[in-house]
BAGUMI-414012 format. One record per residue (C-alpha): residue number from 0; residue in one letter; x negated, y, z. Coordinates in nm, 2 decimals, m for minus. Each point is the difference from the previous one (the first is absolute). Example, Ala and Ser with C-alpha at 12.3 -4.5 7.8 and 13.67 -1.06 7.14 Angstrom:
// BAGUMI-414012
+-----+------+--------+--------+--------+
! pos ! code !     xx !     yy !     zz !
+-----+------+--------+--------+--------+
!   0 !    A !  m1.23 !  m0.45 !   0.78 !
!   1 !    S !  m0.14 !   0.34 !  m0.07 !
+-----+------+--------+--------+--------+
***
This chain:
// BAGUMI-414012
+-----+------+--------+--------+--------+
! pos ! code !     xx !     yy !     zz !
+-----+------+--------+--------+--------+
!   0 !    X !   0.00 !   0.00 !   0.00 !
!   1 !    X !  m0.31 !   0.23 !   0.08 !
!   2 !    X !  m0.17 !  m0.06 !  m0.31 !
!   3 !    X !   0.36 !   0.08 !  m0.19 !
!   4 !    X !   0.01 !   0.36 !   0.18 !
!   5 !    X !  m0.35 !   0.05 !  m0.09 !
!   6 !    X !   0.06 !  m0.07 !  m0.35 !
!   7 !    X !   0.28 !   0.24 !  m0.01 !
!   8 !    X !  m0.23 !   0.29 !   0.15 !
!   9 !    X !  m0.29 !  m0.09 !  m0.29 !
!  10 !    X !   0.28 !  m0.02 !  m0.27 !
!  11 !    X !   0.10 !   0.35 !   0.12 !
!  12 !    X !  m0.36 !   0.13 !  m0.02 !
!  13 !    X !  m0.06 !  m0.20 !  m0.33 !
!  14 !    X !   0.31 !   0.16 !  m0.14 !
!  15 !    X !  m0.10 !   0.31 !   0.13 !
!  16 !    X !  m0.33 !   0.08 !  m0.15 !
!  17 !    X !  m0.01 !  m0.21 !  m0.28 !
!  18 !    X !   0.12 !   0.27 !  m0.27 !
!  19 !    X !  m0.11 !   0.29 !   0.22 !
!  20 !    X !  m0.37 !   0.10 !  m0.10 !
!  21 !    X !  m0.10 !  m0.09 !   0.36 !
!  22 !    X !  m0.09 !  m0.39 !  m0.02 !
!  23 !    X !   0.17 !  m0.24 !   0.13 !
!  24 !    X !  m0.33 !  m0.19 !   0.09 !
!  25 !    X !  m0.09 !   0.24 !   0.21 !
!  26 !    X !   0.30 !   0.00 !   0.24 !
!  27 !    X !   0.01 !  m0.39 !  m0.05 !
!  28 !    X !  m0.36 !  m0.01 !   0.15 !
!  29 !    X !   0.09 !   0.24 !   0.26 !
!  30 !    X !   0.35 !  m0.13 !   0.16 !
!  31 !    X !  m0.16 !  m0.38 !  m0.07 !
!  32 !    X !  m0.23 !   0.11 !   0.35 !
!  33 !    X !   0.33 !   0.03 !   0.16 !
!  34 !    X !   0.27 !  m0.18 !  m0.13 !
!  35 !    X !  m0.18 !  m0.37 !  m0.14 !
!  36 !    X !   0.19 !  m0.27 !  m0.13 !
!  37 !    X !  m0.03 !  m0.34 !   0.17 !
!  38 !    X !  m0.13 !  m0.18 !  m0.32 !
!  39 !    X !  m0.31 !  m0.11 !  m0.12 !
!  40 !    X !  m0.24 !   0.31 !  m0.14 !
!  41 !    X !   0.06 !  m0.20 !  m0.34 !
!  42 !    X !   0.38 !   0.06 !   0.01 !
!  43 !    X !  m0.05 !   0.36 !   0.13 !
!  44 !    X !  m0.24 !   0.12 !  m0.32 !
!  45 !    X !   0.21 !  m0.18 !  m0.22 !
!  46 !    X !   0.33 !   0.18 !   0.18 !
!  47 !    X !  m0.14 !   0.39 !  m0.04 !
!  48 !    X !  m0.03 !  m0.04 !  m0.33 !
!  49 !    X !   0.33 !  m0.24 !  m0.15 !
!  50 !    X !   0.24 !   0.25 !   0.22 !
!  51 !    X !  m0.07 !   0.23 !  m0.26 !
!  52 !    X !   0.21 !  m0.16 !  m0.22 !
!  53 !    X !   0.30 !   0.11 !   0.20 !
!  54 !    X !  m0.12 !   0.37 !  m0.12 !
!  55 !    X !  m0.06 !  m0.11 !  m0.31 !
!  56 !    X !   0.32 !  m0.12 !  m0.07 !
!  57 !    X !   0.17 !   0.34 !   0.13 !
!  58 !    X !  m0.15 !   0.15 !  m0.30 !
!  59 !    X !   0.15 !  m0.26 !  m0.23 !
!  60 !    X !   0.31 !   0.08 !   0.18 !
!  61 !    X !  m0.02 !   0.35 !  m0.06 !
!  62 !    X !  m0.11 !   0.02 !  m0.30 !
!  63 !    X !   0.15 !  m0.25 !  m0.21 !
!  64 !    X !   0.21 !   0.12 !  m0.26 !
!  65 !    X !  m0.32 !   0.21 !  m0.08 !
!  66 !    X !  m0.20 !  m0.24 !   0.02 !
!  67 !    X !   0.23 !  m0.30 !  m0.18 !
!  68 !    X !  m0.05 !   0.06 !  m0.40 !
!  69 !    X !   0.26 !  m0.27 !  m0.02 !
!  70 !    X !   0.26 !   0.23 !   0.16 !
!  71 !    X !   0.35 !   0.01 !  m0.22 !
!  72 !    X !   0.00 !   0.37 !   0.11 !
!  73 !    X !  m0.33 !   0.06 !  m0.20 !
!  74 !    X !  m0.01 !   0.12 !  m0.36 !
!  75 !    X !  m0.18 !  m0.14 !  m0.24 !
!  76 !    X !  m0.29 !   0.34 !   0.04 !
!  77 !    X !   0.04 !  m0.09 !   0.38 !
!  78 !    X !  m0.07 !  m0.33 !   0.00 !
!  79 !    X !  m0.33 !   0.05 !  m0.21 !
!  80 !    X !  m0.09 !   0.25 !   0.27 !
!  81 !    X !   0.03 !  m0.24 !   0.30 !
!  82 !    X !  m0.22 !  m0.25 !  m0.22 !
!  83 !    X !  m0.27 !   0.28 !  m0.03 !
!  84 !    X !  m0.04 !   0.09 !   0.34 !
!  85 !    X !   0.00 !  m0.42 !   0.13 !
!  86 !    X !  m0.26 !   0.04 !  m0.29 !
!  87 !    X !  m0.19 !   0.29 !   0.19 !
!  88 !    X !   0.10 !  m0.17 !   0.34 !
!  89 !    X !  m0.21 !  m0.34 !  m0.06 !
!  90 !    X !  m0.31 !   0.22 !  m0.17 !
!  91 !    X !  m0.02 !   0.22 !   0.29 !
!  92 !    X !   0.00 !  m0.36 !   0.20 !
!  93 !    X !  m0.33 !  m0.13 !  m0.20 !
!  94 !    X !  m0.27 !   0.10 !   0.20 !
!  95 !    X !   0.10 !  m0.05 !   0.35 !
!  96 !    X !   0.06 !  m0.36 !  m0.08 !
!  97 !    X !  m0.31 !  m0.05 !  m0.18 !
!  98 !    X !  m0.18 !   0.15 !   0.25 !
!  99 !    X !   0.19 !  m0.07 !   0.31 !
! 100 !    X !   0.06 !  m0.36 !  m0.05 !
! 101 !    X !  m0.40 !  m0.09 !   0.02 !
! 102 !    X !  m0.05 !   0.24 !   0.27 !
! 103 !    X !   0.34 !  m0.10 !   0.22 !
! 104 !    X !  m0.23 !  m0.23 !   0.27 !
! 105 !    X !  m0.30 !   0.21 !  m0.01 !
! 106 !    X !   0.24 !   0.35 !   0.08 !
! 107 !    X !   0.22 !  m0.23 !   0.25 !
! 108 !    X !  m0.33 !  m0.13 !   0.16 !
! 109 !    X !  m0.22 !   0.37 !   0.06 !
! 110 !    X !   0.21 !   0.26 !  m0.06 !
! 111 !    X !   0.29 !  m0.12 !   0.25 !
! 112 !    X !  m0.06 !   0.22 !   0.28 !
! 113 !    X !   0.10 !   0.31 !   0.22 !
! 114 !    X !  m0.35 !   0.19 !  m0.17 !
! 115 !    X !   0.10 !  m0.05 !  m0.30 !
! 116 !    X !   0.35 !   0.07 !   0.00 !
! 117 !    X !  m0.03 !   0.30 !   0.22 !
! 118 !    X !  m0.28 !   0.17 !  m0.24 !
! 119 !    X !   0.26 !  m0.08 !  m0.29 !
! 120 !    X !   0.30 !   0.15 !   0.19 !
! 121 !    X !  m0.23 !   0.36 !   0.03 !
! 122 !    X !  m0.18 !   0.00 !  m0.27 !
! 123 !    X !   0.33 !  m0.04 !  m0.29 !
! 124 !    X !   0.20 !   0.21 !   0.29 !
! 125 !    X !  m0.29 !   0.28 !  m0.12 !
! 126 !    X !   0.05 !  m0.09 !  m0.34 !
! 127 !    X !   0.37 !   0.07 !  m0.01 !
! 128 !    X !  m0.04 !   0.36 !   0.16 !
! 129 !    X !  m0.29 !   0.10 !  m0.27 !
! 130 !    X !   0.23 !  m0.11 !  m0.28 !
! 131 !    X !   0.28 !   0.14 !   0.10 !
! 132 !    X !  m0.16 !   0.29 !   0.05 !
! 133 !    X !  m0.21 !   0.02 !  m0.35 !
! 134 !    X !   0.35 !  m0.09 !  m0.13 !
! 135 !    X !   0.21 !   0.24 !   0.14 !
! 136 !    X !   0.06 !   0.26 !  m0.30 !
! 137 !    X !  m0.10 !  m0.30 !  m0.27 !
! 138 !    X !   0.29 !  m0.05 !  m0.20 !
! 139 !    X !  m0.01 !  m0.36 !  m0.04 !
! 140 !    X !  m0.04 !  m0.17 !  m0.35 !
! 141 !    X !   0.24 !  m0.30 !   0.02 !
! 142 !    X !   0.33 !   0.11 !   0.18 !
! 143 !    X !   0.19 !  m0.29 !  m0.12 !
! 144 !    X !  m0.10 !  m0.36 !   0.01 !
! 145 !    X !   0.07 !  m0.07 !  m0.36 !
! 146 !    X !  m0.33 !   0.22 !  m0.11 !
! 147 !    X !  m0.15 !  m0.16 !   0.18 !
! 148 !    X !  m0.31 !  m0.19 !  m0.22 !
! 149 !    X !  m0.15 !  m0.29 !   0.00 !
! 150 !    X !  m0.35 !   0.12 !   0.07 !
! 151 !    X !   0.15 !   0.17 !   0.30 !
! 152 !    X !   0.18 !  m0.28 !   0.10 !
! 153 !    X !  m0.36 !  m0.21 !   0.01 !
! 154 !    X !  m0.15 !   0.31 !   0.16 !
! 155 !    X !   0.26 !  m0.07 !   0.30 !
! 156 !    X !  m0.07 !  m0.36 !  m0.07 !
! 157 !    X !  m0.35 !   0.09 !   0.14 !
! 158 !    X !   0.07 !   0.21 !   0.28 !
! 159 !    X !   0.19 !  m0.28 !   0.14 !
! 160 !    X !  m0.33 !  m0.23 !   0.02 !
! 161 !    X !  m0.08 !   0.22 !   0.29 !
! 162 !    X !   0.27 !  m0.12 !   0.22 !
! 163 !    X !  m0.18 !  m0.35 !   0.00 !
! 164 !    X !  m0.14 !   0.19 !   0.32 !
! 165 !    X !   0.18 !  m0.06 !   0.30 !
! 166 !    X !   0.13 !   0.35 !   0.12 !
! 167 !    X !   0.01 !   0.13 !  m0.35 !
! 168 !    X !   0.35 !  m0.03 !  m0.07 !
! 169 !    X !   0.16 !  m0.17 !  m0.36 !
! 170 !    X !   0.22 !   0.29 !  m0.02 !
! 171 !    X !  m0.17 !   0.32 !   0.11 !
! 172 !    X !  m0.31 !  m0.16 !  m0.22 !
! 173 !    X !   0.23 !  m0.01 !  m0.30 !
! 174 !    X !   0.17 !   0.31 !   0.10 !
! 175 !    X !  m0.29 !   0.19 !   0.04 !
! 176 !    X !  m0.14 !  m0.10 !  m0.32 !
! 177 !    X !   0.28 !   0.10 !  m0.20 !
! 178 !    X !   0.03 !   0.35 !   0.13 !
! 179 !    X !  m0.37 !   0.05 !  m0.04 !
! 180 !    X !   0.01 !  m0.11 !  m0.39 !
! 181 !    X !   0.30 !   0.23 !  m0.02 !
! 182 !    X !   0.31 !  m0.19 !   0.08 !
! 183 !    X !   0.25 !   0.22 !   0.21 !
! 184 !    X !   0.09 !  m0.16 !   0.34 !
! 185 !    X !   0.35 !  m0.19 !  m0.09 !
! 186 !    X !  m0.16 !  m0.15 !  m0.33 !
! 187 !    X !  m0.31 !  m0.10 !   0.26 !
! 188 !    X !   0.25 !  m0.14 !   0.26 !
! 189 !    X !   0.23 !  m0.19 !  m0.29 !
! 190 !    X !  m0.34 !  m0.20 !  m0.20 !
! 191 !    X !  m0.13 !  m0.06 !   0.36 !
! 192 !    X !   0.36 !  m0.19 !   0.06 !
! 193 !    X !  m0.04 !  m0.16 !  m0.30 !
! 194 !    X !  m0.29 !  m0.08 !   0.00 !
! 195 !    X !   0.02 !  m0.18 !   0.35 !
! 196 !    X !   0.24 !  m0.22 !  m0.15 !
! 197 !    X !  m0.26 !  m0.27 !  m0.19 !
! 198 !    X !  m0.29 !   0.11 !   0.26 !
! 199 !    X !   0.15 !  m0.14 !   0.25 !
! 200 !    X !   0.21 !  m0.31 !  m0.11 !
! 201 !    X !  m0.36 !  m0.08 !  m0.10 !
! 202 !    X !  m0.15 !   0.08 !   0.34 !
! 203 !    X !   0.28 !  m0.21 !   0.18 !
! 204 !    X !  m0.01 !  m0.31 !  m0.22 !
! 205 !    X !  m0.38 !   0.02 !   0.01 !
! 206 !    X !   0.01 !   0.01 !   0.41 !
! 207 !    X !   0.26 !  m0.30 !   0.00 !
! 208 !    X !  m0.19 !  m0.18 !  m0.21 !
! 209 !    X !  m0.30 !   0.02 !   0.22 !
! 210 !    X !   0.20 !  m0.03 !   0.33 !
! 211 !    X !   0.16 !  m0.37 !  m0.18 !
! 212 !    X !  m0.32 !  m0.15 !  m0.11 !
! 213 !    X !  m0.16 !   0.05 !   0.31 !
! 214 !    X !   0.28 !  m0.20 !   0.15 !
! 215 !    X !   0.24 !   0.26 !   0.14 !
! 216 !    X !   0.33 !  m0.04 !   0.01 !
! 217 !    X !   0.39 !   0.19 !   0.03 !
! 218 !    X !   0.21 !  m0.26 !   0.12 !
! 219 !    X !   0.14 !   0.09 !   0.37 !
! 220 !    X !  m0.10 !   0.34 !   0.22 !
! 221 !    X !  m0.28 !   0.12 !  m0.28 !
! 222 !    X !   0.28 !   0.03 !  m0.29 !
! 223 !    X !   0.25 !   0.17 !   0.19 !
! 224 !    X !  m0.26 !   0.24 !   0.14 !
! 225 !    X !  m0.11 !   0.05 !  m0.33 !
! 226 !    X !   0.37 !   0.02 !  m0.18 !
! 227 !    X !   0.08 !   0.30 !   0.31 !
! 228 !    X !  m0.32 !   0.19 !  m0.11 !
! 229 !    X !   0.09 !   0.02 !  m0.33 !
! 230 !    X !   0.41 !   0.07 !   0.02 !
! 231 !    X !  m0.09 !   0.32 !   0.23 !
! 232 !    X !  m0.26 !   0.06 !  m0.21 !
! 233 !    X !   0.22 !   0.05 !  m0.31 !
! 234 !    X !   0.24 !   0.16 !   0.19 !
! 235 !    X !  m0.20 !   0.29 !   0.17 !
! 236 !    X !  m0.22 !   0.02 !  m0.30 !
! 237 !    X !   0.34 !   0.10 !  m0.20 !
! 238 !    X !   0.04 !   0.29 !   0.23 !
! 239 !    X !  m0.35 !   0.10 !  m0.02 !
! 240 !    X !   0.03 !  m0.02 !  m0.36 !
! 241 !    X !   0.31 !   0.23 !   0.00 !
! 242 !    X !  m0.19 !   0.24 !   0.22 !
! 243 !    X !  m0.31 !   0.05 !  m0.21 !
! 244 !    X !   0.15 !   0.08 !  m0.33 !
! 245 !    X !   0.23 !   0.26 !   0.16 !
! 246 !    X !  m0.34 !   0.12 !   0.23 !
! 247 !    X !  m0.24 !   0.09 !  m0.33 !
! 248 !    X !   0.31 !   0.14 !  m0.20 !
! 249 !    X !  m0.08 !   0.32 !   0.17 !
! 250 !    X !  m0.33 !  m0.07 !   0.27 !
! 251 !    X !  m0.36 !  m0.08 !  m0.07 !
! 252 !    X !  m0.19 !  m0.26 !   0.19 !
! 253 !    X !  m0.21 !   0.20 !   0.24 !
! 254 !    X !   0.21 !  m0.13 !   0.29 !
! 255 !    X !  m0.10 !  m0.38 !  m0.12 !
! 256 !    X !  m0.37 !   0.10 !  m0.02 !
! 257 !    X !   0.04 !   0.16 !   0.34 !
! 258 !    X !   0.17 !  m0.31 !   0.19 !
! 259 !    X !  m0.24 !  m0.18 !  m0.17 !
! 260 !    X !  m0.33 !   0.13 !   0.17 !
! 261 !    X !   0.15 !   0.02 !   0.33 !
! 262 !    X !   0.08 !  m0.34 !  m0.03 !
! 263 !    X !  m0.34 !  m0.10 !  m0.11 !
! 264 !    X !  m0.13 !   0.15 !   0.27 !
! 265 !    X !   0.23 !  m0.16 !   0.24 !
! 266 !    X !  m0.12 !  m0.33 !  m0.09 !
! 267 !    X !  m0.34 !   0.13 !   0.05 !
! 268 !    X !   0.07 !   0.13 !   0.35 !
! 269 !    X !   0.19 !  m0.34 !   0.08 !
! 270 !    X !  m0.23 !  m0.23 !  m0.08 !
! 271 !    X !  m0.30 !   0.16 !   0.03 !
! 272 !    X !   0.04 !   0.18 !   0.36 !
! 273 !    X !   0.25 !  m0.20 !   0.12 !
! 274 !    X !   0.06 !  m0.35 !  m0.15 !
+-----+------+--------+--------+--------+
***
């Protein structure tokens, strides 16, 4: 029953940050020193990252008539449209995987840590307040995610490779790299959605895959745990969803960049002063 509650409070959190360019790895590492699931470390690893297919699948949700180019409500123009950006969508997904995948037990192995995380969580809370500010009379070049190229697209493709470090975050990564290659801040926040959406089917599949062959297993307590993380997952990551695409229709993301560098330097304080 404990470990049910717990997964409840990490689905929130996961839900949470997931989409908001604050990463959820970092408040994953940081309640896990005071809410830890009774399951093997195996289970837990493989847990932090497949509940992110509960947020995953609030963008679907959200997004699927745009995102369906089999939709009866489509036009002929419309679906072509929806084919080109699923086009732009898997481009943009190219080198993450081929560089992620190789690296996935090397980053889960050295870079899993408070240091790291907490040095990520300042140092891209930094880089949001410097590029909102060099942005803030810039008119930006692609207003509307149909301009949107595909050499931009792979551009954002690129940024994303830097949320491979724990702390980074997937979304303020992608995010951040849009607006700085001139996307504005809802086009940003929509590709980053998208683009989440193959990222991290691929993530999840790839962590059960490891968590099975290593002789893990869902039947009983560890399933229903997991199943709980991910239903409050979807659900508060629907909300948080909602809440970001209404927040950068008329707000920058200094207040992000902010909450990101006191919380960086949280962690710091926590674990090394007081932990």
């Amino acid at each position: 029953m404990f470990d049910i509650i717990k997964a409840i409070i990490l689905g929130i959190v996961e839900g949470v940050t997931e989409f908001l360019p604050i990463s959820s790895t970092g408040h994953l590492v940081l309640v896990d020193q005071f809410i830890k699931l009774e399951q093997s470390s195996q289970f837990i690893d493989m847990f932090n990252v497949v509940i992110q297919l509960g947020a995953i699948m609030a963008v679907v949700v959200i997004y699927f008539h745009k995102l369906n180019p089999w939709s009866p409500r489509k036009n002929a123009l419309e679906k072509k449209s929806t084919w080109t950006l699923w086009k732009k969508v898997i481009v943009a997904v190219i080198p993450s995987a081929v560089i992620g995948l190789p690296l996935n037990d090397w980053m889960d192995e050295h870079l899993m840590n408070w240091f790291v995380v907490s040095m990520a969580l300042i140092v891209y809370g930094i880089l949001f307040i410097l590029i909102e500010n060099r942005n803030r009379d810039i008119e930006p070049k692609y207003a509307d995610l149909n301009t949107l190229s595909y050499r931009t697209a792979i551009a954002i493709g690129l940024f994303q490779i830097l949320s491979l470090v724990p702390g980074t975050s997937r979304s303020g990564s992608t995010i951040l790299g849009g607006i700085t290659i001139g996307a504005s801040r809802y086009v940003a926040t929509e590709f980053s959605f998208f683009l989440a959406i193959p990222t991290m089917f691929g993530a999840s599949l790839l962590k059960l895959y490891k968590f099975f062959k290593h002789g893990g297993s869902l039947v009983g307590l560890p399933g229903v745990v997991l199943a709980v993380g991910v239903v409050v997952s979807f659900i508060v990551a629907y909300i948080s969803i909602r809440f970001l695409l209404n927040y950068v229709k008329k707000n920058d993301f200094k207040a992000f960049g902010w909450y990101r560098i006191v919380l960086g330097i949280i962690v710091i304080g926590y674990f090394a002063l007081i932990h």
